[in-house]
C-alpha positions in Angstrom: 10.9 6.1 -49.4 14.8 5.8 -49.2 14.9 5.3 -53.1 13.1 8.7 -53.7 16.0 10.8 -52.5 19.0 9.4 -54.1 19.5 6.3 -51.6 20.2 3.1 -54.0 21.1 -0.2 -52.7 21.4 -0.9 -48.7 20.6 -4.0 -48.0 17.2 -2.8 -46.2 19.2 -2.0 -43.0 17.6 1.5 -42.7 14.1 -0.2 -42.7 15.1 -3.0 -40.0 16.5 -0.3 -37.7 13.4 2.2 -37.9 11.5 -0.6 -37.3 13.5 -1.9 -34.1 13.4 1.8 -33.3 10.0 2.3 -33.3 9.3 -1.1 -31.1 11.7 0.1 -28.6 9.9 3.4 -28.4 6.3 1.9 -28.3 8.0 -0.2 -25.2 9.5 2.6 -23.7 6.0 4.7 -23.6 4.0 1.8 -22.5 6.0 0.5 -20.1 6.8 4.4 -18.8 2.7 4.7 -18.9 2.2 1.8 -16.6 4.5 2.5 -13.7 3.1 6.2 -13.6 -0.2 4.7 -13.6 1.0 2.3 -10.7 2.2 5.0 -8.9 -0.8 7.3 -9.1 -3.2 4.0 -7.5 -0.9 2.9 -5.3 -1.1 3.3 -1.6 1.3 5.0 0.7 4.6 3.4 1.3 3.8 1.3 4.3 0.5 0.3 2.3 -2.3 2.0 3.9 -4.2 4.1 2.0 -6.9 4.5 4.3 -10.7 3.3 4.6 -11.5 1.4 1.3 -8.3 1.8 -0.4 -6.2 -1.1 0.6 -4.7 -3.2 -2.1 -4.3 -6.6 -1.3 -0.4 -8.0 -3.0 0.5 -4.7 -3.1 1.7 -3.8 1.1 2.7 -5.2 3.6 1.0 -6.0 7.1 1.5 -3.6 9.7 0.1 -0.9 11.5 -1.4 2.4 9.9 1.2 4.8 9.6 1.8 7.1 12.7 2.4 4.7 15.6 1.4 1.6 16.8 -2.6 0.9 17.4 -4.3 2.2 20.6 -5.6 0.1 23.4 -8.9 0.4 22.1 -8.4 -0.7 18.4 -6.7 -3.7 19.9 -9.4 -4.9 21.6 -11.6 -4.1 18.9 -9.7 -6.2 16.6 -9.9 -8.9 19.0 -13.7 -8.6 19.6 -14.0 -8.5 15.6 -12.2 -11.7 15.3 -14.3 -13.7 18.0 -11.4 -13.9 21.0 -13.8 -12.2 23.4 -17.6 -12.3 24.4 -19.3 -9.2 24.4 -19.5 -8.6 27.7 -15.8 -8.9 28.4 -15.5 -6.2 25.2 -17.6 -4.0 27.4 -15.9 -4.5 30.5 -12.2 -4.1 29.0 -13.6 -0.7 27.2 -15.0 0.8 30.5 -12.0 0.1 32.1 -10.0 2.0 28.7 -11.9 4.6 29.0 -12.2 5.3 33.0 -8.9 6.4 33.3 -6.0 7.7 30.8 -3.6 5.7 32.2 -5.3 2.5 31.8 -6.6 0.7 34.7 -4.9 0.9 38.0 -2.7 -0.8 40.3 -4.1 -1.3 43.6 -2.4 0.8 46.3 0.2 -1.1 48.7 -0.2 -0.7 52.1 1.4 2.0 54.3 4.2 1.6 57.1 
């Protein structure tokens, strides 16, 4: 096409660089497509993206964002992986839930 508009001789460096051009831009949109696309699925920064939505390779380990788990997810967790019986789960739970301070201290005698 360069010959049809007066452009005789050169080496074919208009040809190599539209071509290099074009590469790079295919790269660019591609590789511009991707991230946005990684963005859009990607969890939360801490990498919890609630219920049915966790990635695994792409967070970290840690608590759910907004504060450290409660007294009862702990011991949840730990009746899920085995560490307790049943019936200590139970007992440990009433005692949770009894009072909001957890359970408590027996009283020390008076003068």
């Amino acid at each position: 096409m360069l010959f049809w508009y007066g452009h005789h001789g050169g080496a074919g460096w208009g040809w190599l660089a539209a071509t290099v051009g074009m590469v790079l831009f295919w790269a660019l949109v591609i590789t511009v497509g991707i991230l946005l696309f990684r963005a859009l699925v990607r969890p939360g920064p801490s990498g919890w993206g609630g219920p049915g939505r966790r990635y695994p390779g792409w967070h970290h380990e840690g608590p759910p964002p907004g504060g450290a788990p409660t007294a009862e997810q702990i011991l949840a967790e730990r009746y899920a992986r085995g560490e307790i019986e049943d019936e200590e789960y139970q007992r440990r739970l009433a005692v949770l839930r009894s009072a909001p301070g957890g359970p408590k201290q027996p009283d020390a005698p008076g003068p």
